[in-house]
N, C-alpha and C positions, 0 to 999 in steps of 0.2 A: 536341291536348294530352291528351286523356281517354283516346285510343286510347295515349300514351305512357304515362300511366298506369295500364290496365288491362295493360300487358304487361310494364310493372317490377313491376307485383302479380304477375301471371303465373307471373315468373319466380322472385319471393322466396318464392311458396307451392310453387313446383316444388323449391327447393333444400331447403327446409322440410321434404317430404317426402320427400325422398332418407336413403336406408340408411347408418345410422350407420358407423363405418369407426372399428375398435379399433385404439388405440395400443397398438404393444407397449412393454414399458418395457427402458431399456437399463441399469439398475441393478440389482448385482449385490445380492443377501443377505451380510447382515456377519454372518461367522462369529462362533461366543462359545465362551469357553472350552469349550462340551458340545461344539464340534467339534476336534478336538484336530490339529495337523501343520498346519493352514488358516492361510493369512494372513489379518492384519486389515488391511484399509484403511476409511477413514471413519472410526472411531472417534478421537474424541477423546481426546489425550493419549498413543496409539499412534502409533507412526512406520510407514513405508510397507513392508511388508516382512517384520514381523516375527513371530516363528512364536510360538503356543501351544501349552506342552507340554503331557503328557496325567494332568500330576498332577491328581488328586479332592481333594474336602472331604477324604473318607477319611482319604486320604495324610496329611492336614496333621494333620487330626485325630489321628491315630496317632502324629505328631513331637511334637505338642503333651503329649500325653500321657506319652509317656517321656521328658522333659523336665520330668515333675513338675505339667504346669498341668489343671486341671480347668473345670471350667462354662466349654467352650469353644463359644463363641457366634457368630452373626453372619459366617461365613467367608465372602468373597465376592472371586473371583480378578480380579487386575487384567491390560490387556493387556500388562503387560511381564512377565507368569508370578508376578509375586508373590501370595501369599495374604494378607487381613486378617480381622482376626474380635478377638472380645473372650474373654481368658482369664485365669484366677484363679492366680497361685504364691506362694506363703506365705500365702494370706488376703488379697491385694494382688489386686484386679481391672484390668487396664489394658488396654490394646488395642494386639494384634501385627502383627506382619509378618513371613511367612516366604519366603524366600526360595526360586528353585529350589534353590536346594545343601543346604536345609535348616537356616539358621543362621534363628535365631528373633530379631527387633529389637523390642526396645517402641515404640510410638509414640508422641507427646506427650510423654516425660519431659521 
């Protein structure tokens, strides 16, 4: 019995010392709007498929602006291409949504 036990020690100190063995991983990087043309999958709220254009804060910011709004804040692109952020028109601060085509929606009213 001692001899079956010095040789299941044996063999759990030999497995013990065996050469680690890297997994690779098979998940992909989820693209974010800084990569523009790439699909998203995995993201929440995204559907399987669907492309992000290659509009900037920039862009939005520049719609926002000839459009009259100022202290435009907080832009941050969702994966169905829309922009949100917080912006000021008449003295009225509320929070947007632009659209790709560039139509600008209040949010919350």
């Amino acid at each position: 019995m001692q001899k079956l036990n010095l040789l299941a020690l044996a063999m759990v100190l030999a497995a013990a010392g065996a050469p680690a063995v890297a997994q690779t991983s098979t998940t992909n990087q989820v693209p974010t709007s800084a990569s523009p043309g790439t699909e998203v999958v995995g993201v929440p709220g995204c559907h399987f498929g669907e492309q992000i254009d290659s509009s900037t804060a920039e862009d939005v910011r520049q719609t926002l602006s000839q459009a009259g709004y100022t202290s435009i804040t907080g832009l941050k692109k969702s994966c169905d291409n829309n922009w949100h952020g917080i912006a000021t028109l008449n003295g009225v601060t509320t929070r947007v949504m632009i659209t790709p085509e560039g139509r600008i929606v209040h949010e919350g009213d």
